[in-house]
N, C-alpha and C positions, 0 to 999 in steps of 0.2 A: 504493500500500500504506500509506504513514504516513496518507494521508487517511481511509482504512479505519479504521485502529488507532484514530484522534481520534474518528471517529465512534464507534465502538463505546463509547469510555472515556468518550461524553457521554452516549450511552444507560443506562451503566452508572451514570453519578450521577444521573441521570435517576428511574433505578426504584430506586434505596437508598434513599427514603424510603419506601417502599410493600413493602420486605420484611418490618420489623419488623410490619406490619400483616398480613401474609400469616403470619406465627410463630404471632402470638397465636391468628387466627382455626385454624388447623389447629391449634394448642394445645388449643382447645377441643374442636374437632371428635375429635381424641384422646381425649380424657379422656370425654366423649360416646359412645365404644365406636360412634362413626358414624352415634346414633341422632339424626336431625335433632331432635326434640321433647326430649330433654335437654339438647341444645344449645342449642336457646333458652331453657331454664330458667337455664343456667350463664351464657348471655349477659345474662339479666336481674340475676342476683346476685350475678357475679364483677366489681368497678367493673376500670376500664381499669388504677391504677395498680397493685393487685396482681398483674397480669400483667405490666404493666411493670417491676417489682421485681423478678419473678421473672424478666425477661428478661437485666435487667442482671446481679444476681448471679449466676447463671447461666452467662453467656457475657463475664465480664468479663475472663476469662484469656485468650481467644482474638484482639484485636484485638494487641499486643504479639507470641504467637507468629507471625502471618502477615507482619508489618511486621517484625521482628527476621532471622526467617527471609530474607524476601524481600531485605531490604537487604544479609545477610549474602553472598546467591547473586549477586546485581546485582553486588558489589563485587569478588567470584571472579574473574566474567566480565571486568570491566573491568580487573582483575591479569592478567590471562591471553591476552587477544585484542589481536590485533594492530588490529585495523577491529571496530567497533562502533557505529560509527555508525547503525546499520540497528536497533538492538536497545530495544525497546520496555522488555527490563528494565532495562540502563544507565541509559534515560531518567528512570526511574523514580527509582533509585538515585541520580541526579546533581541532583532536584528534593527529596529527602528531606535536609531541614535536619540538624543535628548536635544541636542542644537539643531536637526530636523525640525523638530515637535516644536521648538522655540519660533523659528523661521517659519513656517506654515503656518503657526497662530497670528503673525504679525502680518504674511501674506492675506491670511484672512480677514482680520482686521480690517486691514486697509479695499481691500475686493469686497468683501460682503456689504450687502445694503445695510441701513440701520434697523429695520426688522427683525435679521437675521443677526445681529449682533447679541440680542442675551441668551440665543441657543450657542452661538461662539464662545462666550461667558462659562456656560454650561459645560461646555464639553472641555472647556480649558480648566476651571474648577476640579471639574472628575479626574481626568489625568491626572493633573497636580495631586489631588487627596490620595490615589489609588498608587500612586507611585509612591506616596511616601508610607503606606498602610503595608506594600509591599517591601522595602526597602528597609524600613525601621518598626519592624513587628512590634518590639520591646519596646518603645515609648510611648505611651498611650498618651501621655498630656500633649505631646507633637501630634502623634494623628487626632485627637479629639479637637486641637485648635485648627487643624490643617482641611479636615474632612468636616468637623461641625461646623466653629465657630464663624470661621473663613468665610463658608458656601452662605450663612445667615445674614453677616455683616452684608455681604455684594448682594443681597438680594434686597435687604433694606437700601441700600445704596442706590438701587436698580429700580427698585420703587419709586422711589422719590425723585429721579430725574425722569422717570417715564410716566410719572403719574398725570401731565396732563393730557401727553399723548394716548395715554389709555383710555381717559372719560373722554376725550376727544372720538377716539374710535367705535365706543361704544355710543356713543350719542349718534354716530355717524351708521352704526349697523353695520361694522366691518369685523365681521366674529373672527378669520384666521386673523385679522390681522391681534385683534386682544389675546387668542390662543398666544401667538408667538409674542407677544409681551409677558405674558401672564405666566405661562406655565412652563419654562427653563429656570426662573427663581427658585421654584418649590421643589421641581424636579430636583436642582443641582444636589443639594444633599442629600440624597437618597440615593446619588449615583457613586459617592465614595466608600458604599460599605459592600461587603460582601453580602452575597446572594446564596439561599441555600446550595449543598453543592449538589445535591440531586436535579436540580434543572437550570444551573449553570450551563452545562452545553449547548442546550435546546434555546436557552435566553439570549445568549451571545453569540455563538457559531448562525442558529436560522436565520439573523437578521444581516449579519456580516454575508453571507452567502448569497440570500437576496439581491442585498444590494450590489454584488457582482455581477450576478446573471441581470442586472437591472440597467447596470451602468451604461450599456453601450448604448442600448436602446433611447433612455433621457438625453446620453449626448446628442444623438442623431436629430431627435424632438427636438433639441434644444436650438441647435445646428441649424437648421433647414427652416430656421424660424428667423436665424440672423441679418440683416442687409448686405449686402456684395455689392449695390450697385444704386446711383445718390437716386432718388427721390426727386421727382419736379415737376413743374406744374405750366405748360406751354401753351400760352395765350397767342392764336391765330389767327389772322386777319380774315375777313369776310367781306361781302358785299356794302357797301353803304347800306345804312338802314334795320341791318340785322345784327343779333346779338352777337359779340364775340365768342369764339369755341376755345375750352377751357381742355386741352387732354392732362390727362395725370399718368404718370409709369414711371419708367427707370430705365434712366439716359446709359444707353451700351457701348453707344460712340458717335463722337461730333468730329464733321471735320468742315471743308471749306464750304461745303456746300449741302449736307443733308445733316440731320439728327436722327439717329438710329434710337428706335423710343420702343421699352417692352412694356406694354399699356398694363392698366390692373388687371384684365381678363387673360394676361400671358400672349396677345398678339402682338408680333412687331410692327412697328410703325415706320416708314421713311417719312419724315417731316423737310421739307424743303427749310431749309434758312432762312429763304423771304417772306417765308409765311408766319414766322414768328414775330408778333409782335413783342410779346415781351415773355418772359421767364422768371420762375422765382425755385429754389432751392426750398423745400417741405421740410420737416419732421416727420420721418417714421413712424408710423404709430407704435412700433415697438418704444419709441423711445419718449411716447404722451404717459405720463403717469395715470397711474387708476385708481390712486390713495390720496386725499387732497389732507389728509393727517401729516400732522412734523413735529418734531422734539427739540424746542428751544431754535429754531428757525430750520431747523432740519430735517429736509423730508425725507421719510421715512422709507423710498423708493430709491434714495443717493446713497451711495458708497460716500467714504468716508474721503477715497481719495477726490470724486466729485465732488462734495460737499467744501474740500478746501481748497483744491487747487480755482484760478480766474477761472471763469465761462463765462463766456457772451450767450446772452439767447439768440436764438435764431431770428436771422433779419424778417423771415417770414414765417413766424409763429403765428401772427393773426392774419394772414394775408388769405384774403379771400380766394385767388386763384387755387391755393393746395385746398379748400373745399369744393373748387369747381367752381366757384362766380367766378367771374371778368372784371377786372379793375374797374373803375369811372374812367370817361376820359381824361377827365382831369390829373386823375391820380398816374398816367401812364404819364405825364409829362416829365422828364428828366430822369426814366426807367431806363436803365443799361440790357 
């Protein structure tokens, strides 16, 4: 059996560099609406690294939650079981350095939205408590401060700068969003003690295994949900008299004389040049929030590295064309 596990886990390093290339290509294939001949359009003028950009930003929050998590449940098991030695997560758990684990909570830190931050809390607590429960059997005033006191203080602490986003949220009828406030405080110390060891196994190993046979598929959901290609909204000229026409898509490639446009229903478009009156650059809806909640000016949908690095909003956040109206004429006056 452990010769089995080796094998598999060399297969599996094997073909992880041949996933991110299977994303992209079904990346495309998506956006393509399946049809092979716009696929090849989009293969010719989407270059590799805009895909790659969008892979990473994308899916940068995700390597931190499966390694947090995972080392969180390894660490349960090995508090809790008496024999372990057979256990492919232990092993795992007992190869994962400390200065990783350090690096990957700050990675996450700063990648995760503020939502997602007091399950980050949580699962950095557990570690912590469960490492030193493991490491320092013999002191119990260390683990009682480390695993009790610790996980109580941050929760009170956690309360009280989340507290108006919480009434906020519920006044607002956003129930995950008060789950994920509410219940990684309570949780947290309940996750630095041992677990009986009779379903230690089944508590730790099912959910870590899951989440394996899970992962590739979320990424691909996740993937194929991202933007590759800008957003924009091409006001075109008409007949005197008549309303201007608003198209919406995602510009594939401009050159001296057409705009290559992949409308929302996945048809391509040749747009003459002359026929554009004006243009504006949209926001994707991936990136319109859906939570009008925030924490002390912070909404709750920003990473923390967005929430401090500058951003400019976009010039056309309110701009009628990305809903489909036509400027005023007035308003086209000194449009680029």
């Amino acid at each position: 059996m452990p010769g089995a596990e080796a094998r598999g886990f060399q297969w599996a390093l094997a073909l992880l560099p041949a996933f991110p290339i299977v994303l992209l290509v079904l990346r495309l294939w998506h956006l393509s609406r399946q049809d092979l001949h716009t696929m090849l359009l989009l293969v010719q003028n989407v270059g590799p690294l805009d895909l790659v950009s969008s892979l990473v930003i994308t899916l940068m929050w995700v390597p931190p939650a499966f390694l947090l998590a995972g080392q969180m449940l390894g660490l349960l098991y090995i508090v809790s079981a008496a024999d372990r030695r057979d256990s492919w997560l232990s092993k795992t758990t007992d190869r994962t350095r400390d200065w990783v684990l350090a690096v990957t909570a700050m990675w996450a830190a700063i990648a995760w939205e503020l939502r997602f931050l007091p399950a980050l809390l949580m699962l950095t607590l557990a570690i912590v408590g469960l490492t030193v429960r493991r490491r320092h059997p013999g002191r119990p005033r260390l683990i009682r401060a480390v695993c009790v006191v610790l996980p109580l203080v941050a929760a009170a602490a956690e309360y009280a700068w989340f507290g108006p986003a919480i009434v906020q949220a519920v006044s607002d009828g956003e129930t995950v969003l008060v789950l994920l406030l509410l219940l990684p405080p309570i949780l947290a110390p309940l996750l630095t003690g041992p677990i009986p060891a009779r379903v230690a196994r089944a508590a730790t190993h099912a959910p870590a295994a899951g989440a394996a046979l899970l992962a590739p598929f979320l990424l691909l959901a996740l993937f194929l949900r991202a933007p590759v290609l800008p957003s924009v909204a091409l006001e075109l000229t008409t007949e005197p008299g008549r309303p201007a026409q608003i198209v919406l898509g995602n510009v594939v490639s401009v050159d001296d004389t057409m705009t290559t446009l992949l409308d929302d229903h996945g048809a391509v478009r040749f747009v003459a040049n002359r026929d554009v009156a004006s243009k504006a650059l949209c926001q994707g809806s991936e990136r319109v929030p859906s939570s009008a909640v925030s924490a002390h000016r912070w909404q709750v949908e920003e990473s923390a590295l967005e929430w401090l690095l500058p951003s400019a909003e976009p010039a056309s956040g309110n701009d009628s064309r990305c809903a489909g109206r036509p400027l005023l004429p007035s308003a086209r006056l000194g449009d680029s």
